[in-house]
Backbone as CSV, one residue per row, in Angstrom:
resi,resn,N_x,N_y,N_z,CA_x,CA_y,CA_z,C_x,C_y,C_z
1,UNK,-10.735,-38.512,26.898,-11.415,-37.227,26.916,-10.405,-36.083,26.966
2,UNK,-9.493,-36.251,27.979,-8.440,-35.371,27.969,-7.675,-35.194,26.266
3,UNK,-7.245,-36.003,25.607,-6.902,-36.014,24.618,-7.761,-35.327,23.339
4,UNK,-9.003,-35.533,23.439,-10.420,-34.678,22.617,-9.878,-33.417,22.992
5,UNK,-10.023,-32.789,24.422,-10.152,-31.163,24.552,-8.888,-30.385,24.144
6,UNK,-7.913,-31.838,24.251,-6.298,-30.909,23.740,-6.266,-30.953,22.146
7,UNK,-7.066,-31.648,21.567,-7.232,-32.004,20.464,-7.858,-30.464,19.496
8,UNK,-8.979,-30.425,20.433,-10.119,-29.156,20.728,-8.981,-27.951,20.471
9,UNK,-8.373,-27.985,21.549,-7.773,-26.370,21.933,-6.959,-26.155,20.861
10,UNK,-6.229,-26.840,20.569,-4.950,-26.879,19.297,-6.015,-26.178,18.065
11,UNK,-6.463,-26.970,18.171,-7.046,-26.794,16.797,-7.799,-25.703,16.685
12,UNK,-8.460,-24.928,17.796,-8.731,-23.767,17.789,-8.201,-22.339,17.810
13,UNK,-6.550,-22.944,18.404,-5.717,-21.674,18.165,-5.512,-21.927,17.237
14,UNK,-4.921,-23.025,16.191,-4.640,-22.752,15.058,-5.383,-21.929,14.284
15,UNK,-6.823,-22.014,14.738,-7.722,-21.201,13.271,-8.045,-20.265,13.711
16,UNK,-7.629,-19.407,14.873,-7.680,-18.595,15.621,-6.788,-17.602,15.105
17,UNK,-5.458,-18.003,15.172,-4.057,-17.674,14.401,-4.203,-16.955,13.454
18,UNK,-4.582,-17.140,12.706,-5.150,-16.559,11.139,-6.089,-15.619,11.342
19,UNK,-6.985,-15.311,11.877,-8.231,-14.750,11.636,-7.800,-13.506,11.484
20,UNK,-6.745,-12.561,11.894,-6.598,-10.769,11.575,-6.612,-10.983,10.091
21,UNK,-5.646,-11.708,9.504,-5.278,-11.257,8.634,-6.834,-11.872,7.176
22,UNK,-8.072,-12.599,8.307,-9.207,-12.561,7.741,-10.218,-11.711,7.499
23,UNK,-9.790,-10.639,8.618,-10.494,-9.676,8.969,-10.169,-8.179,8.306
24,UNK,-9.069,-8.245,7.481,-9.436,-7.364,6.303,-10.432,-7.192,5.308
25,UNK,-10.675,-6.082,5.245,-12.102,-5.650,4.123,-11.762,-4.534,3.518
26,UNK,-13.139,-4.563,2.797,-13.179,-3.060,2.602,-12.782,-1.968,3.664
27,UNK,-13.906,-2.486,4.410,-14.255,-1.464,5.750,-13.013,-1.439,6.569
28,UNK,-12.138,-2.488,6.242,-10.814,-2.138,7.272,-10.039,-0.943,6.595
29,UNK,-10.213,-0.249,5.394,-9.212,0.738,4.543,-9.606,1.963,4.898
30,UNK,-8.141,2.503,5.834,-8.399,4.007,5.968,-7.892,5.020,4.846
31,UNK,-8.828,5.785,4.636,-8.386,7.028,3.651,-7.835,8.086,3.953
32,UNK,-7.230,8.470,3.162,-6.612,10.082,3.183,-7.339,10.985,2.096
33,UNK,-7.161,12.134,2.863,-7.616,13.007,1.465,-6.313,13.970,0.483
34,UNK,-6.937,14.827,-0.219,-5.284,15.136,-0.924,-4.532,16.572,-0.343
35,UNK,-5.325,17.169,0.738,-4.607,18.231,2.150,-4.068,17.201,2.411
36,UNK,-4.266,16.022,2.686,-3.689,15.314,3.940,-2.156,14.993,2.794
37,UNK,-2.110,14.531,1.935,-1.085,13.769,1.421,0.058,15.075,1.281
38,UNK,-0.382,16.128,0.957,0.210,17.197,0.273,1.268,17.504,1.768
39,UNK,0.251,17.340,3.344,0.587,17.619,4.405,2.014,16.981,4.761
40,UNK,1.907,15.848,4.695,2.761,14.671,5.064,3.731,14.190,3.978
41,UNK,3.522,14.523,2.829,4.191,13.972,1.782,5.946,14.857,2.112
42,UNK,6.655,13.654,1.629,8.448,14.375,2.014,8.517,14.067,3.630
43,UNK,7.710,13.890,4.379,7.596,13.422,5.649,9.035,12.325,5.731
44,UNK,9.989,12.009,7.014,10.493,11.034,7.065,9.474,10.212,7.580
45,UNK,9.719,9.008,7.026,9.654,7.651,7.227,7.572,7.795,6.734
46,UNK,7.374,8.676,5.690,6.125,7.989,5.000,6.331,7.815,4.222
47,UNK,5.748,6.911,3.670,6.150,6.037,2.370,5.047,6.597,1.084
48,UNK,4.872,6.650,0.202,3.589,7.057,-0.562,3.691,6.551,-1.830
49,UNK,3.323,5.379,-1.974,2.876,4.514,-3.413,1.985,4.304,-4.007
50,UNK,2.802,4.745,-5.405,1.732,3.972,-6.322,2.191,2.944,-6.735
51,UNK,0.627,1.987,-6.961,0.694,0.458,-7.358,0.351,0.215,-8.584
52,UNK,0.500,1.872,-9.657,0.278,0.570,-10.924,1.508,0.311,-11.646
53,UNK,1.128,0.182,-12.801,1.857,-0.485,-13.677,3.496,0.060,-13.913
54,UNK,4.640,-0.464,-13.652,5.066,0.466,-14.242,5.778,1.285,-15.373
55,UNK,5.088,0.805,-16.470,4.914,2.399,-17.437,3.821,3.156,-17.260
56,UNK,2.938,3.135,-16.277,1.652,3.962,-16.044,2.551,5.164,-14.821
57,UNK,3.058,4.450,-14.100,4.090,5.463,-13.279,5.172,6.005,-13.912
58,UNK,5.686,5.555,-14.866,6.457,6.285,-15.753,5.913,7.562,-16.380
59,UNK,4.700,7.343,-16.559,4.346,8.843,-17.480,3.704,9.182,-16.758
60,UNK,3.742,9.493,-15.181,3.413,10.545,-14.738,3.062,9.846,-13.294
61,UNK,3.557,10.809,-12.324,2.987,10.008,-10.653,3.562,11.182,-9.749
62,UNK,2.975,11.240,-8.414,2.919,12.081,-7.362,4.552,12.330,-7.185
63,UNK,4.547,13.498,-6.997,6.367,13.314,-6.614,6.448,13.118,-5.125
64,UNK,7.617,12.330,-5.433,8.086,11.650,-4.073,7.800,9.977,-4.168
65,UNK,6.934,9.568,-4.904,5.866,8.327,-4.825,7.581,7.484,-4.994
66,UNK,7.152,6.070,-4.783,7.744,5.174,-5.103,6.638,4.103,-5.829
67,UNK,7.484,3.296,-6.619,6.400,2.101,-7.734,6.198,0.821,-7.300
68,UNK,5.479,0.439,-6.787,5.014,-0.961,-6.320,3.941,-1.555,-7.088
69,UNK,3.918,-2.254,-7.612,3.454,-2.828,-8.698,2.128,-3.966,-7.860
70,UNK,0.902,-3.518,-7.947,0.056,-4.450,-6.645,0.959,-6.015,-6.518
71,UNK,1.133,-6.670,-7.866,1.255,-7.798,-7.827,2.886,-8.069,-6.985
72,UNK,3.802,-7.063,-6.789,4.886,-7.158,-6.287,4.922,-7.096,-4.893
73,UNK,3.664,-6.897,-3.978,3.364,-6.333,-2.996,4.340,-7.420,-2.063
74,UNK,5.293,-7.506,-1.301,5.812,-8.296,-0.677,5.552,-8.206,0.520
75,UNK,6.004,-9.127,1.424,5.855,-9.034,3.231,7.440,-8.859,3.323
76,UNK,7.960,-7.497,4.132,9.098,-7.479,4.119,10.233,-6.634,2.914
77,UNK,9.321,-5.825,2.552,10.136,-5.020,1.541,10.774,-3.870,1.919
78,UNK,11.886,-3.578,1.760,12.790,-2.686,2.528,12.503,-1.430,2.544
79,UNK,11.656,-1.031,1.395,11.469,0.073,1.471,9.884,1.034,2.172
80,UNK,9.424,-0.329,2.770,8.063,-0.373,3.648,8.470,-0.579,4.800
81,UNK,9.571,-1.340,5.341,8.989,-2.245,6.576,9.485,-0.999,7.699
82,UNK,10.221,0.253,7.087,10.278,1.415,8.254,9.055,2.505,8.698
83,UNK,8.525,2.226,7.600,7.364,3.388,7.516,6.657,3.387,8.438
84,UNK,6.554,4.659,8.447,5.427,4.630,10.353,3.998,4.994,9.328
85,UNK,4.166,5.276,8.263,2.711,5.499,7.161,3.029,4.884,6.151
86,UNK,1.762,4.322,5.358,2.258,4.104,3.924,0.602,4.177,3.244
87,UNK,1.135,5.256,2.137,0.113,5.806,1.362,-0.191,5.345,0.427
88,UNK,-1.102,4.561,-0.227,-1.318,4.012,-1.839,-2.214,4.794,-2.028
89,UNK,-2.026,4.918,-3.886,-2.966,5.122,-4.198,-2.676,4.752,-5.872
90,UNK,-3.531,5.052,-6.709,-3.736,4.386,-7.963,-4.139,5.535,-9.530
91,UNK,-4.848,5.202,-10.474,-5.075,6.484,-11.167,-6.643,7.362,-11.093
92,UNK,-7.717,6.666,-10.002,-8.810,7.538,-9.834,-10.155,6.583,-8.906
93,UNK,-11.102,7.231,-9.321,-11.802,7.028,-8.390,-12.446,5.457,-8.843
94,UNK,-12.599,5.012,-9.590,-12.481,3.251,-9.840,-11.924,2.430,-10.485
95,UNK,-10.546,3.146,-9.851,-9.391,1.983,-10.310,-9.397,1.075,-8.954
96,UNK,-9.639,0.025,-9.566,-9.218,-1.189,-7.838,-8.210,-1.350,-7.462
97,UNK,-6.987,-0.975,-8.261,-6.034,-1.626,-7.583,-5.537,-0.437,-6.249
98,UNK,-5.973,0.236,-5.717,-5.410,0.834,-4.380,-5.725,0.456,-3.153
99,UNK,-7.697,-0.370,-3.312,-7.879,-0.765,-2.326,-7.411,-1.270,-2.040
100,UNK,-7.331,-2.657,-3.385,-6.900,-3.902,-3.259,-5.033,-3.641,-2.257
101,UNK,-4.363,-2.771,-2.761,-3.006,-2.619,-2.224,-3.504,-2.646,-0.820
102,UNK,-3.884,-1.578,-0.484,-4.694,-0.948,1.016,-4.369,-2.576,1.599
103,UNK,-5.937,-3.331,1.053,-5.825,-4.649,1.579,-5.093,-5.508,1.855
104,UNK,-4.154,-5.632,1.062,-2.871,-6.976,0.700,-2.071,-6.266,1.838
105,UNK,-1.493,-4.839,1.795,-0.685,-5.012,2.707,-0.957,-5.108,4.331
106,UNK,-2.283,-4.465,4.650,-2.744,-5.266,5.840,-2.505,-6.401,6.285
107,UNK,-3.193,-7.152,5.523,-3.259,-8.931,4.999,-1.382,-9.467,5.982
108,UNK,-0.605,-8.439,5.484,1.148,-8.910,5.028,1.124,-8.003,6.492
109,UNK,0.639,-7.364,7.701,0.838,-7.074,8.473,1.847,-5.502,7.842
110,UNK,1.259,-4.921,7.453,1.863,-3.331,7.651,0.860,-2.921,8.490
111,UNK,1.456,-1.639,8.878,0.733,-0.888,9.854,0.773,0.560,9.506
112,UNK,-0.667,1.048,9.664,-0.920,2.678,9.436,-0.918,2.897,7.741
113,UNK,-1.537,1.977,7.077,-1.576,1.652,5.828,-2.941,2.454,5.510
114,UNK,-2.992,3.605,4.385,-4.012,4.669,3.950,-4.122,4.450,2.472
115,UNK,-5.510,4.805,2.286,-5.653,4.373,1.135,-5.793,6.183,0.311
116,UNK,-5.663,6.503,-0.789,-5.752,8.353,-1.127,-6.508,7.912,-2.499
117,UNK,-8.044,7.761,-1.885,-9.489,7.272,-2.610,-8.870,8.613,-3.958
118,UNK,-9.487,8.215,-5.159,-9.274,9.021,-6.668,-7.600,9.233,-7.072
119,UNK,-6.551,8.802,-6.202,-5.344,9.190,-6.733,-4.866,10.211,-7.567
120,UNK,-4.660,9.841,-8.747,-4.444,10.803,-9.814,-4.850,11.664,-10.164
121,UNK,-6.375,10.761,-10.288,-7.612,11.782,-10.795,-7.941,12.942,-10.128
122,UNK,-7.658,12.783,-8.960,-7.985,13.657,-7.531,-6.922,14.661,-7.495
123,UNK,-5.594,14.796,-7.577,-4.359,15.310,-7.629,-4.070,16.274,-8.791
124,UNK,-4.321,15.607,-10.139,-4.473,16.535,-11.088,-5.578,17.773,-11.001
125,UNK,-6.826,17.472,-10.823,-7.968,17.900,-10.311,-7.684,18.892,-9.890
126,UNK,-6.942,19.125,-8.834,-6.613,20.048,-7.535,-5.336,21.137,-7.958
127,UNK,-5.264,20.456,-9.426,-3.943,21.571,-9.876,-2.473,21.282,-9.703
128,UNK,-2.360,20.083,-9.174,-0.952,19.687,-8.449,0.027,18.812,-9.923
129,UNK,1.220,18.896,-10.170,1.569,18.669,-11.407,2.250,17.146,-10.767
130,UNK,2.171,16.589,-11.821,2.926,15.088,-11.561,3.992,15.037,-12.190
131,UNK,4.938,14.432,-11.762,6.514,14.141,-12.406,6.686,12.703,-12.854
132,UNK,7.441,12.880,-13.833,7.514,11.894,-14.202,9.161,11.340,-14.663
133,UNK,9.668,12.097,-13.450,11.298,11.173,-13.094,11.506,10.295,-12.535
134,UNK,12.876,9.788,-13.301,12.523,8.247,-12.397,13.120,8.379,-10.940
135,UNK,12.492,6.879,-10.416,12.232,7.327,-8.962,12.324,5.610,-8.789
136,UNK,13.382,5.216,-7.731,13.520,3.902,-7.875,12.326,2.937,-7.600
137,UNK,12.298,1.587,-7.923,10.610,0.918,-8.101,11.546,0.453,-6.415
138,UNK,10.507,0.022,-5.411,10.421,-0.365,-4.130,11.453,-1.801,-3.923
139,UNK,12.152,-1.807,-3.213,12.754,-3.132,-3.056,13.738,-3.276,-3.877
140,UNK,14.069,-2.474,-5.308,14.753,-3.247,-6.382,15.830,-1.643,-6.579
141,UNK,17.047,-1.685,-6.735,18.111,-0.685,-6.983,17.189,-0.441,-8.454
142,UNK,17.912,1.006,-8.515,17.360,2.192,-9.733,18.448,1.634,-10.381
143,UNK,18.228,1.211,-11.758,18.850,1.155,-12.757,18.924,2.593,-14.095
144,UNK,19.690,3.004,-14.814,20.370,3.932,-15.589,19.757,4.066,-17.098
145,UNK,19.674,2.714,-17.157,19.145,2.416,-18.413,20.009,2.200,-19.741
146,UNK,21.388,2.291,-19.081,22.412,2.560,-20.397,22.892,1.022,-20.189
């Protein structure tokens, strides 16, 4: 019997263990609006990415942004793991991939992770001009191109 309940307990922290990073959702994604980004943006230590593609960040993205590509999203990327914020966002109001970022990096344990619902769409909107210099992609040295 003794052996059942230790059997029991193990096995319940194990699946116990896991469960935060089950407990991402939708409903876990906090938003920003675009006062707020404009506020904080150039901030030390906030981070503010976009996750698409990148030649979609090539022709045009928030200045300051850095390029994280959703699918590159790592646990441990150098240019995240200081951030006391980190801002995604994407090209508008139903593009998925920002939640989805929002989500994954939860998932990967970041913290104070915001989602900036319409991105682009929202930014242009508001009159704000996008640049489109390069700006090194996250994790990986800026290359020259020559």
């Amino acid at each position: 019997m003794k052996y059942v309940l230790t059997l029991w307990c193990v096995t319940l922290a194990a699946t116990l263990g896991g469960c935060d990073k089950a407990k991402v959702s939708d409903n876990s994604i906090q938003t920003v609006r675009e006062p707020e980004v404009i506020e904080v943006a150039g901030q030390p230590q906030v981070v503010i990415v976009d996750v698409r593609k990148p030649e979609d960040f090539a022709s045009g993205h928030l200045p300051g942004a850095i390029n994280i590509y959703l699918p590159q999203i790592r646990e441990g990327d150098p240019s995240l793991s200081s951030a006391k914020r980190i801002i995604v966002y994407s090209g508008g109001w139903t593009d998925p991939l920002s939640p989805a970022a929002a989500k994954k990096l939860m998932a990967l344990g970041y913290q104070n992770v915001y989602e900036f619902k319409g991105g682009i769409e929202v930014w242009t909107a508001a009159g704000h001009p996008l640049t489109s210099s390069a700006a090194p992609t996250a994790g990986r040295p800026e290359t020259s191109g020559q």
